[in-house]
C-alpha positions as CSV (number, residue, x, y, z in Angstrom):
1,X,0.0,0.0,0.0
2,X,0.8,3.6,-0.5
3,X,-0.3,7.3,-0.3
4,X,0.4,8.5,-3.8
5,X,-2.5,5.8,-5.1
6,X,-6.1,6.8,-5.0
7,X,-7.3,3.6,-3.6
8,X,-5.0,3.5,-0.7
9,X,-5.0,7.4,-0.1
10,X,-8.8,7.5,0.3
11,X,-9.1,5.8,3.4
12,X,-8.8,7.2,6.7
13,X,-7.3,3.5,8.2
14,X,-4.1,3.7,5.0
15,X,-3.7,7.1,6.4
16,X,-3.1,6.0,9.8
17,X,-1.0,3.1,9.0
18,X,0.6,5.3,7.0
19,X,1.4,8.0,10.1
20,X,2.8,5.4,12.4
21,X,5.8,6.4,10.3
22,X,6.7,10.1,11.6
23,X,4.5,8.7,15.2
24,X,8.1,6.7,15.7
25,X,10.1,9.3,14.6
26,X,8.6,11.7,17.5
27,X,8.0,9.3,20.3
28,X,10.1,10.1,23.2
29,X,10.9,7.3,25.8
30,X,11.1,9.5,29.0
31,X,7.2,10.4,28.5
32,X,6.8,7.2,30.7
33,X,9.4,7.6,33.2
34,X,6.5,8.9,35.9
35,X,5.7,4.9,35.5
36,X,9.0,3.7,35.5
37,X,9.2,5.3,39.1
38,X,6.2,3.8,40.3
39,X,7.2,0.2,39.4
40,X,10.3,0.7,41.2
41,X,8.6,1.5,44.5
42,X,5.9,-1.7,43.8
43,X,7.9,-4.0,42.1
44,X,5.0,-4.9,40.0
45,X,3.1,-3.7,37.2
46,X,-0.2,-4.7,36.1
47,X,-1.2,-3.4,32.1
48,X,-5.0,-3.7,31.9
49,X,-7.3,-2.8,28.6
50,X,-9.3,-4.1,25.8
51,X,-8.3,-5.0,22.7
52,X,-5.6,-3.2,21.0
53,X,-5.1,-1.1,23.7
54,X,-3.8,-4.2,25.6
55,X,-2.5,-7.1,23.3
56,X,0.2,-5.5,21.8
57,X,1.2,-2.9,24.5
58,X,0.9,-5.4,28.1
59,X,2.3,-8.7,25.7
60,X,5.5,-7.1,23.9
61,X,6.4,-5.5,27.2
62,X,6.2,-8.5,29.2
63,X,7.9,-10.6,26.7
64,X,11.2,-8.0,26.8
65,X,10.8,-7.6,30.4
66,X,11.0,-11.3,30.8
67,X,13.7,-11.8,27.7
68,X,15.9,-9.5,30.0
69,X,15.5,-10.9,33.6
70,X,14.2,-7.8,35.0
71,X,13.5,-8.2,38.3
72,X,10.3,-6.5,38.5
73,X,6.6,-8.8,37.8
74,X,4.7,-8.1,34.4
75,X,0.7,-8.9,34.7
76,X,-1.9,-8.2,32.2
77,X,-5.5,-9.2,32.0
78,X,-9.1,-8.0,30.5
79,X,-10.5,-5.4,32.7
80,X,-13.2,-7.2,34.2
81,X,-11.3,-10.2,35.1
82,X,-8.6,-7.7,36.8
83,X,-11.3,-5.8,39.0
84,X,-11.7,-9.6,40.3
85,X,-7.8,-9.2,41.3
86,X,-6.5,-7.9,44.0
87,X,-4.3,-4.9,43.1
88,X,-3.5,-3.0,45.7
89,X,0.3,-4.0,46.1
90,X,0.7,-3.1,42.0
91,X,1.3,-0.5,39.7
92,X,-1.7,-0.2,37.5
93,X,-1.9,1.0,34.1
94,X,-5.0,1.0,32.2
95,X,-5.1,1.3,28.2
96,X,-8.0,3.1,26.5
97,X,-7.6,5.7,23.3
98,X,-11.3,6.9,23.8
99,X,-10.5,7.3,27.6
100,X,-14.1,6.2,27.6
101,X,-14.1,2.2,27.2
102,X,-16.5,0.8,29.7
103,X,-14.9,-2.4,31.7
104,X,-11.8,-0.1,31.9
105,X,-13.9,2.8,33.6
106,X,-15.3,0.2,35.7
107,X,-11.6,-1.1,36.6
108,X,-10.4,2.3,37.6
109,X,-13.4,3.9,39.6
110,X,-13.2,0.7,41.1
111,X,-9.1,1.3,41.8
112,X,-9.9,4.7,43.0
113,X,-13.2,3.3,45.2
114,X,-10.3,1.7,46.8
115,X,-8.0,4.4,47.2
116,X,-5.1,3.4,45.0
117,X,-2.4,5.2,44.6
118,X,-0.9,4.0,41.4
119,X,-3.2,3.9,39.0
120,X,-2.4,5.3,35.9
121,X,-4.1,6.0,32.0
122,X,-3.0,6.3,28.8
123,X,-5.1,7.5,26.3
124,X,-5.1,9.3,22.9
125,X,-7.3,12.2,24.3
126,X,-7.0,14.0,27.2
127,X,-9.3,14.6,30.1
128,X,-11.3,11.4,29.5
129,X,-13.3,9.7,32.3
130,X,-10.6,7.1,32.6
131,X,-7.6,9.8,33.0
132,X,-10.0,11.6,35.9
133,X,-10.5,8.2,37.7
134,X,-6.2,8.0,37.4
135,X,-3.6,9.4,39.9
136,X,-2.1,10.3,36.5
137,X,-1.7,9.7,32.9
138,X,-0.3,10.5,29.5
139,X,-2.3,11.2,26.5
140,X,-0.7,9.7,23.1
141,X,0.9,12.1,20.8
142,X,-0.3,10.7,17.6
143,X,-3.9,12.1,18.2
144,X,-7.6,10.4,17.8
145,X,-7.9,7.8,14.7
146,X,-11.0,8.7,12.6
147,X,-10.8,4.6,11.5
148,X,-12.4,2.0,13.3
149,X,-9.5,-0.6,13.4
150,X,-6.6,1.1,15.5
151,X,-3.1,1.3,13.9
152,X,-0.2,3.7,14.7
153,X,-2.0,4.1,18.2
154,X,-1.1,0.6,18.6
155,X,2.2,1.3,18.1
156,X,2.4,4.3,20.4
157,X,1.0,2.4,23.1
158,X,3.4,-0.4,22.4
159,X,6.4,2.0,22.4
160,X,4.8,4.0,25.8
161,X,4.4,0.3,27.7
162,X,7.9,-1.2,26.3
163,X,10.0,1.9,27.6
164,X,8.9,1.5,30.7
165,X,11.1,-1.7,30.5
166,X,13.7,0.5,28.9
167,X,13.6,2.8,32.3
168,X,13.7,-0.3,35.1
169,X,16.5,-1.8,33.1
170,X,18.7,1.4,33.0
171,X,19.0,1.2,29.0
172,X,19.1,3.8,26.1
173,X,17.1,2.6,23.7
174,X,17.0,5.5,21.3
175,X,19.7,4.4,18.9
176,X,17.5,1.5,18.0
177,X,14.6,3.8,18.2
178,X,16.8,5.8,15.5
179,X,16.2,3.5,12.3
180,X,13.1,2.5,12.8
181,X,10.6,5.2,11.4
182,X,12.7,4.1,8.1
183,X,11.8,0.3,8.2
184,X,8.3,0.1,9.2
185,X,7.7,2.4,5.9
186,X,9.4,-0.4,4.3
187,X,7.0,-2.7,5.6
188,X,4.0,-1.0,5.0
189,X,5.0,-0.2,1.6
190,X,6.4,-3.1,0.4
191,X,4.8,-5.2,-2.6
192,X,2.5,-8.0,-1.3
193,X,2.7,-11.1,-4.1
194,X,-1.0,-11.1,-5.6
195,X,-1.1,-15.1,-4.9
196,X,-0.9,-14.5,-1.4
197,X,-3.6,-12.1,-2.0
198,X,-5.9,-14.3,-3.9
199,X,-5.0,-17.2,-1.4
200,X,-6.3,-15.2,1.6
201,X,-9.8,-14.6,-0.3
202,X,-10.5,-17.9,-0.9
203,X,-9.6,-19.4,2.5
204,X,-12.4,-20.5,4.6
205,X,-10.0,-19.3,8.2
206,X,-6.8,-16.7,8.3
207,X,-4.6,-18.4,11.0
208,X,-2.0,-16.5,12.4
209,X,0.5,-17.7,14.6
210,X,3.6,-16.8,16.3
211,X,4.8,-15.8,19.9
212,X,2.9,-14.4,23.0
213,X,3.5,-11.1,22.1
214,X,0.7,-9.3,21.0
215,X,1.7,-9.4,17.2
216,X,0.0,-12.4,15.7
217,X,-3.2,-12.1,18.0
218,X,-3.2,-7.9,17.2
219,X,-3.4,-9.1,13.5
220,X,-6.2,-11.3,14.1
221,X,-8.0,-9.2,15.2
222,X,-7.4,-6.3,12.6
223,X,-8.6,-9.3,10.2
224,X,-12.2,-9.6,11.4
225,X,-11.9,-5.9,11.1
226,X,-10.3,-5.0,8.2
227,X,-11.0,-7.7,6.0
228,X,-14.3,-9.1,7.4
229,X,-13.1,-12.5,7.6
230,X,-13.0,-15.2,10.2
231,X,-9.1,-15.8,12.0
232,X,-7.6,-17.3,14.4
233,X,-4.9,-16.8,16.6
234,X,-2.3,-19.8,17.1
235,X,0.3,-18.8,20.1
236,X,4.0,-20.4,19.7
237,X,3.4,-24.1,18.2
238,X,-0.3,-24.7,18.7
239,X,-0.6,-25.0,15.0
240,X,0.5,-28.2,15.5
241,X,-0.9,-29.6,18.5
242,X,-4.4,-30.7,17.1
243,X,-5.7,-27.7,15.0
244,X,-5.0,-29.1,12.3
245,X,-7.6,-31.4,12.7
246,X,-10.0,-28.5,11.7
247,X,-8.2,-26.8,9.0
248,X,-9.8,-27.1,5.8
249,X,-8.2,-27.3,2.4
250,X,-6.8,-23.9,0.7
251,X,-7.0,-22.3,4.4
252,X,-4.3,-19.6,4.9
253,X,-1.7,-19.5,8.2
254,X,0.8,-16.8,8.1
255,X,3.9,-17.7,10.6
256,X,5.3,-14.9,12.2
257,X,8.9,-15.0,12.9
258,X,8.8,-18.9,13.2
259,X,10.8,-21.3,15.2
260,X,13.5,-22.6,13.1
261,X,13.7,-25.7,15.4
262,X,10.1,-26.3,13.9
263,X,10.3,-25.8,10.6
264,X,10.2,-29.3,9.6
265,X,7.4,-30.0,12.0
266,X,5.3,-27.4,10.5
267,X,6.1,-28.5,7.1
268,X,5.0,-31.8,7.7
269,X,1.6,-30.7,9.3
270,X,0.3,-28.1,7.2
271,X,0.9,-30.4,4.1
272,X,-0.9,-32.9,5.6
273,X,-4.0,-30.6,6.1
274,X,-3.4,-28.9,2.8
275,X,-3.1,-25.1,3.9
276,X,-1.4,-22.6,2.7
277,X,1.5,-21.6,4.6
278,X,3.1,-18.4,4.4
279,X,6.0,-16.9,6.7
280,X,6.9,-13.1,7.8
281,X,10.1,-12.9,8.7
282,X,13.7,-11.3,8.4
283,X,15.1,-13.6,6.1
284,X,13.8,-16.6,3.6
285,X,12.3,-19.4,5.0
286,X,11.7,-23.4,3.4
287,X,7.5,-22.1,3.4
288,X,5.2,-21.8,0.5
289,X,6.5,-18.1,0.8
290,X,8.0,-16.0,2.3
291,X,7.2,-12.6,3.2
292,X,10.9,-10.5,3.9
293,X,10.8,-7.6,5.8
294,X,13.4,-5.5,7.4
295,X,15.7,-6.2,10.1
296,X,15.0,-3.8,13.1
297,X,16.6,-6.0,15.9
298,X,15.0,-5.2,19.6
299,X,12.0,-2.9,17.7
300,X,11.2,-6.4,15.5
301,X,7.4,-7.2,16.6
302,X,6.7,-3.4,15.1
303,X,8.1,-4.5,12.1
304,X,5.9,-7.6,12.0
305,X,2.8,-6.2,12.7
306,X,2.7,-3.4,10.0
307,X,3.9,-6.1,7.5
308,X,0.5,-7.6,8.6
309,X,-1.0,-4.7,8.3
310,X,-0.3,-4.2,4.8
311,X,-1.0,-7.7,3.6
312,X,-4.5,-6.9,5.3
313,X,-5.1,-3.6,3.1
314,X,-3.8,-5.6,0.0
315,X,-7.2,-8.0,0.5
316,X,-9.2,-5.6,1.5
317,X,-8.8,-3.4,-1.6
318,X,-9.0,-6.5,-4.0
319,X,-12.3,-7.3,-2.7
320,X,-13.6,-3.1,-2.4
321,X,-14.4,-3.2,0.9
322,X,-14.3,0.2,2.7
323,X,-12.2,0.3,5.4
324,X,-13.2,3.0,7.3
325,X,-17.1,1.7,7.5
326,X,-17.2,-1.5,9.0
327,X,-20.9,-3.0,9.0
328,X,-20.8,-4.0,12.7
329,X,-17.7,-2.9,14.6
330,X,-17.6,0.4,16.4
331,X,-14.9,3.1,17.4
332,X,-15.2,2.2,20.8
333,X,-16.1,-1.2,20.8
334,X,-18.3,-1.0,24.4
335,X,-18.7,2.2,25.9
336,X,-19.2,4.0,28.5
């Protein structure tokens, strides 16, 4: 996809995708340091949300937190199954562009019921219900998304939530920060084979699956919405522990990143169930094909997911859906 093509250009969502781009190129790490200092005096941190505004942001910060040995605990959970939870010894952040989404509403009056003194929003307005429920909060500098499906906000959430982990481990992530901007415009722009295209129409189920990081479920999800189609979400090898048994001839999984080690595993299966298999990743893989994207090193699952993104926007197009005018789905998917 692209700017400078009318089809692309028209639509509020390409837009979007479009300004994660100079979003990256803006976003400053120390904007979270207020959280940073909280989690040093609880030791814990709980990310809570719906959606996009917790798959990607809670998942890929846990993941690096964990990847690094930090000593600090990484929790994340819906928002009415963490109002179950007690809190009161954690950090709290809750995720909500709108500022207005209900069960998170409900999560932080009920934190502030309570009188807890860490609870913190992040939003892309400011002076939502959410932030006045907060101790504090930081509103997103990318600004409100007139598309249904959330994109660069994703990101900026993602980045907000993951350099919080910069702070507690002491590190300066900005030189990787640096080259970014550059590669994700190189995944969002680069050409998507029109097989792959035509493959994804005709399947019955889009599986995606890769690791617990929010990037393979956040593109899901961004599949029932962007190209009205049913997915499914396959975390690290699931794809071959029994789903196949359900698969259906000319289906479509796209691996993200996969596990070398598996490789021959998941050749073996997916022929078996007759799929079509297709990889995202860094460099070429033995799959049907291969989808190559940049090499971005720590900032990869940003890379991944606007690769998606684009392969997403390719189908829609093909098939003249609109993408900013869902039938069903909503801005704010249950509000308040």
């Amino acid at each position: 996809m692209n700017l400078k093509e009318e089809k692309y250009a028209k639509y509020y969502l390409v837009q979007e995708m479009m300004g994660t781009v100079p979003t990256v190129a803006k976003f400053n790490p120390d904007c979270s340091k207020f959280v940073a200092d909280s989690v040093r005096k609880t030791g814990r941190i709980f990310f809570s949300g719906e959606g996009s505004s917790r798959l990607l942001p809670a998942k890929n910060c846990r993941r690096v937190a964990l990847t690094w040995g930090l000593a600090a605990e990484f929790q994340n959970d819906g928002s009415h199954q963490a109002a179950d939870y007690d809190l009161s010894r954690y950090t709290v952040l809750i995720d909500s562009n709108s500022g207005r989404t209900k069960e998170a509403l409900l999560l932080a009056k009920k934190l502030q019921a309570e009188g807890h003194k860490d609870t913190f929003a992040l939003s892309a307005n400011p002076d939502t219900p959410i932030r006045q429920a907060c101790v504090d909060g930081h509103v997103l500098g990318c600004g409100w998304e007139e598309a249904v499906a959330a994109t660069k906000s994703v990101v900026e959430q993602g980045l907000f939530c993951e350099s919080i982990v910069w702070h507690l481990a002491g590190k300066d992530m900005k030189p990787a920060l640096k080259g970014l901007p550059e590669k994700l415009e190189q995944a969002l722009t680069l050409q998507i084979p029109a097989e792959i295209v035509e493959w994804v129409k005709g399947a019955h189920t889009i599986y995606f699956a890769g690791c617990n990081d929010g990037v393979a479920e956040e593109l899901t999800l961004k599949t029932n919405e962007i190209t009205r189609r049913k997915s499914d979400f396959l975390e690290g090898t699931y794809a071959v522990h029994g789903i196949e048994e359900v698969m259906q001839d000319g289906d479509i999984v796209f691996l993200v990143n996969p596990i070398e080690s598996e490789y021959d595993k998941f050749l073996t299966v997916f022929k078996g169930a007759g799929v079509h298999v297709v990889a995202i990743d860094t460099r070429q893989t033995p799959f049907e094909r291969t989808i190559i994207v940049p090499d971005a090193g720590a900032m990869q699952p940003y890379v991944f997911l606007c690769a998606g993104w684009n392969i997403l926007v390719e189908v829609a197009t093909s098939d003249g859906i609109n993408l900013d005018k869902p039938e069903r789905a909503r801005k704010v998917g249950n509000e308040m």
